[in-house]
C-alpha positions in Angstrom: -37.5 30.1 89.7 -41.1 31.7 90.2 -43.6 30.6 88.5 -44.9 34.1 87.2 -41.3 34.2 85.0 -41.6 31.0 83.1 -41.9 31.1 79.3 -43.2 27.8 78.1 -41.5 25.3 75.4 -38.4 28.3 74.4 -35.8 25.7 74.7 -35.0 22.4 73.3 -33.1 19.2 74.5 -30.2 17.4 72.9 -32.3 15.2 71.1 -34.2 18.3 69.8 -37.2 18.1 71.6 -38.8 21.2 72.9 -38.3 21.5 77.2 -39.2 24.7 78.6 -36.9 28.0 78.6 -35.5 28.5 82.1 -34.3 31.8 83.0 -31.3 32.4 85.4 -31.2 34.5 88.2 -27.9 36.9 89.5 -29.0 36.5 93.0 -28.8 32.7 93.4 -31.3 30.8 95.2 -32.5 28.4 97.8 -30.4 25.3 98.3 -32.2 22.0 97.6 -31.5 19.2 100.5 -34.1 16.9 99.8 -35.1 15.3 96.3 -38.3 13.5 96.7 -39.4 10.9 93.8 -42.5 9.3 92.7 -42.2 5.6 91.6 -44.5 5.0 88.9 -42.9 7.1 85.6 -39.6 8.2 87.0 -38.6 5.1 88.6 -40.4 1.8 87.4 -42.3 1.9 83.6 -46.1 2.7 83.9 -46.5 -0.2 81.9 -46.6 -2.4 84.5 -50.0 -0.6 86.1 -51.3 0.1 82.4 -50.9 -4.0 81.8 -52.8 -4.7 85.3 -55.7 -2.8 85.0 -56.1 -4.1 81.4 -56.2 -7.1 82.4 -58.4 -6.7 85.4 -60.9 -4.9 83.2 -60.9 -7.3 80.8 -61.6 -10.5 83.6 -64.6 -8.5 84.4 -65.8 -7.4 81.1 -65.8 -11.3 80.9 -68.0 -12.0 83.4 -70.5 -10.0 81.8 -69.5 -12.2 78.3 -68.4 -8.6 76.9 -64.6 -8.3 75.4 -62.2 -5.3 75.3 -60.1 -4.6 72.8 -56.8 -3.3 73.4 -56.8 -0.8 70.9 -60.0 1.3 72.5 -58.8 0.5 76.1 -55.3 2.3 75.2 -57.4 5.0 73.7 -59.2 5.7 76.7 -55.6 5.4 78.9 -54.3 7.8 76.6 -56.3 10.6 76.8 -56.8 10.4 80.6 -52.8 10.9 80.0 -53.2 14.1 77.7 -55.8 15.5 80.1 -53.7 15.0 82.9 -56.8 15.1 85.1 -59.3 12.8 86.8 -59.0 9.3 87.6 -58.0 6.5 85.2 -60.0 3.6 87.3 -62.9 5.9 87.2 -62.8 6.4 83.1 -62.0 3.0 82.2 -64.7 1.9 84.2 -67.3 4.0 82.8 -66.2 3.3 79.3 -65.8 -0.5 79.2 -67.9 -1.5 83.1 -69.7 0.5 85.1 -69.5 3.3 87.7 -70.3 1.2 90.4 -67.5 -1.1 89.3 -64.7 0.7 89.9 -63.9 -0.4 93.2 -63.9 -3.6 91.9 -61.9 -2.8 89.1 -59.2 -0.9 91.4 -59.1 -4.2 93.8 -58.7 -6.7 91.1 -55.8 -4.6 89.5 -54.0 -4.2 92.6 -54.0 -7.8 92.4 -51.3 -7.9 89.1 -49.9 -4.8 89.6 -46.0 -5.6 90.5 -42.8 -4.3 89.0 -40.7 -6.9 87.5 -37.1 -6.5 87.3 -37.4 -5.8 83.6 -39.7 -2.7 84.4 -36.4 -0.4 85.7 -35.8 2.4 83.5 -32.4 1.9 82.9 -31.1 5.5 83.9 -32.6 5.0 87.7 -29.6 3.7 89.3 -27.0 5.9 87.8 -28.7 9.2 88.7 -29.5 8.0 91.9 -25.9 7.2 92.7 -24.7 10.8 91.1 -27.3 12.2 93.6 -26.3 10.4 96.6 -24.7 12.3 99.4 -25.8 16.0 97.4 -29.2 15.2 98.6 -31.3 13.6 100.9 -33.5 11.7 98.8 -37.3 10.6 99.6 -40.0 8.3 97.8 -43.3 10.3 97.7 -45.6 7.8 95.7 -49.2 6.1 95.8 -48.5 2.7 95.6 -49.0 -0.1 97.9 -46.6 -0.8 100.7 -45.2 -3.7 98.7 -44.1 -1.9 96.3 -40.6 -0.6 98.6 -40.0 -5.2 98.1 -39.4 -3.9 94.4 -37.4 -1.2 95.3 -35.0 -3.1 97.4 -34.8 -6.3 95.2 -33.2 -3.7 92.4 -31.3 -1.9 94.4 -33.0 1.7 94.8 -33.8 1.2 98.4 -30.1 1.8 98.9 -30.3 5.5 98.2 -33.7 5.5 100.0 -33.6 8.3 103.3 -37.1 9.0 103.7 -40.2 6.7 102.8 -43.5 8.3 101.8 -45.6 5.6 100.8 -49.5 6.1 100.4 -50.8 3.2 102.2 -48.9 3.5 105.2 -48.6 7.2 105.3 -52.4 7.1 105.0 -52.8 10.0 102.0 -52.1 10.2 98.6 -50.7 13.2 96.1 -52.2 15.4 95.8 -52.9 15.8 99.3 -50.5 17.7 101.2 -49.9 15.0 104.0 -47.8 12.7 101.6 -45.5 15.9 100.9 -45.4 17.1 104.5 -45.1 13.6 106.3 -41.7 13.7 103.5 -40.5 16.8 104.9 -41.3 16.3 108.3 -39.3 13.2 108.8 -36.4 14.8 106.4 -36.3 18.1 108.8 -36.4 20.1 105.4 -38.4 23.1 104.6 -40.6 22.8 101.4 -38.3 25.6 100.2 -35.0 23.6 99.8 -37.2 20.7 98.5 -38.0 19.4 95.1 -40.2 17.0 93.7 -39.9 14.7 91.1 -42.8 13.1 89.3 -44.8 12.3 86.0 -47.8 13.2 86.2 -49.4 17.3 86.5 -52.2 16.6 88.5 -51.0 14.8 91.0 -47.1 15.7 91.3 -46.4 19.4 90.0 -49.7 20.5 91.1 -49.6 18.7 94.4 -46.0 19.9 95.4 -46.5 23.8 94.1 -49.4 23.6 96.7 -47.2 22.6 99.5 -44.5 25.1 98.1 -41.5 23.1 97.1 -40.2 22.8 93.0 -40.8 20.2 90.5 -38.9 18.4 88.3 -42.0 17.2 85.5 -40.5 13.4 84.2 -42.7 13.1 80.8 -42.9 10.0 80.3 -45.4 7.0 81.5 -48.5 8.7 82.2 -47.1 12.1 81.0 -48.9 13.2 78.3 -49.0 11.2 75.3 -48.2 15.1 73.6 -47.1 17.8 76.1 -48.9 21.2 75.1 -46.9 24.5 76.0 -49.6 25.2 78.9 -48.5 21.8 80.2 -45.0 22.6 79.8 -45.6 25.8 81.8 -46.4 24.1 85.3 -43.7 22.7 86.8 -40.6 24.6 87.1 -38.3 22.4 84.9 -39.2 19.8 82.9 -36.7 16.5 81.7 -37.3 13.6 79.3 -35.2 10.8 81.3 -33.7 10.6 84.8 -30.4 10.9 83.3 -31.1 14.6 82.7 -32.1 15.1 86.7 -28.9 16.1 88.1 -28.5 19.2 85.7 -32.3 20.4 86.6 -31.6 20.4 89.8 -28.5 22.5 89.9 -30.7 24.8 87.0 -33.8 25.1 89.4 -30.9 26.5 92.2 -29.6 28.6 89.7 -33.4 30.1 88.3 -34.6 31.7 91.5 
């Protein structure tokens, strides 16, 4: 679907909630081979990062003999969400340390941030195994290398082709090496690729750039409340995984 033709929040889900309208085209469109997925959102709760650097703020809020409440730390996580823009180390920081601290603050949150069993959505596994053998399917995701240890200890490694991971691939969404080093070892043009992620700034944005679709997962660090500009960037937009293997056969259908 292009871009130019989408009108923003016409349609609603099953539970009522306003997705946007996608229109169908007569002439068919470009097959999608390769799925790609981010891991914070879509696959693991953001939770599990929104917990760590909570607590790694608050440790060195402490060594200054200052407190923060959770209340006006979830504030300032919150409407990093809504603006789906600039960095949440760098605003929680600011707010509750200082500039100069976020480095800090990013090393001593790396230091809690792990996925626990518990943190699976529960719809991961059954989409990926409806997916499975349609698609090739690629992690595309800034996390830590550690992170794939997660991945296979609940099981999603074993749909797993292609492994974009920021510390070892060297970049991180938005920057178009992530997406291309995807591609590159898939053998897929960004044209028969799509996406999947939570977040606008990094994941729709950052694969529209590179020129493949996206599937926009809101929830986690989607937008606390979605506004019908928001809803207007990526090219289809779902509320759970469950709800992936229809987009994808829509977005083939749009363009």
């Amino acid at each position: 679907m292009g871009r130019d033709t989408k009108v923003p929040v016409a349609d609603h889900d099953r539970e009522g909630r306003d997705v946007p309208h996608q229109p169908r085209s007569e002439s068919g469109a470009d097959r999608i081979e390769l799925v790609l997925l981010d891991v914070g959102g879509p696959i693991y709760d953001d939770k599990a990062y929104r917990d760590a650097l909570l607590r790694a703020a608050r440790e060195l809020a402490a060594e200054d003999g200052r407190s923060i409440e959770e209340a006006e730390f979830q504030q300032v996580y919150d409407e990093r969400r809504q603006t789906q823009g600039g960095s949440l180390r760098t605003a929680v920081a600011e707010r509750f340390l200082t500039a100069q601290d976020r480095q800090r603050l990013s090393d001593r949150a790396e230091r809690y941030w792990e996925y626990p069993p518990s943190a699976l959505h529960p719809d991961v596994l059954p989409t990926l195994r409806q997916l499975a053998g349609r698609y090739k399917l690629a992690v595309v995701a800034n996390q830590r290398a550690v992170v794939v240890d997660a991945l296979r200890r609940d099981g999603v490694a074993d749909f797993i082709d292609i492994w974009a991971v920021s510390e070892v691939v060297g970049a991180e969404k938005p920057d178009p090496r992530i997406f291309q080093h995807a591609l590159r070892e898939a053998g897929v043009e960004p044209k028969h690729a799509a996406h999947v992620g939570n977040r606008l700034d990094t994941d729709v944005r950052g694969a529209h750039r590179v020129g493949l679709r996206t599937v926009w997962v809101v929830r986690g660090e989607a937008p606390p409340e979605p506004t019908p500009e928001q809803f207007a960037e990526p090219d289809v937009a779902v509320y759970s995984l469950a709800e992936l293997p229809d987009a994808l056969e829509r977005l083939q259908e749009a363009r």
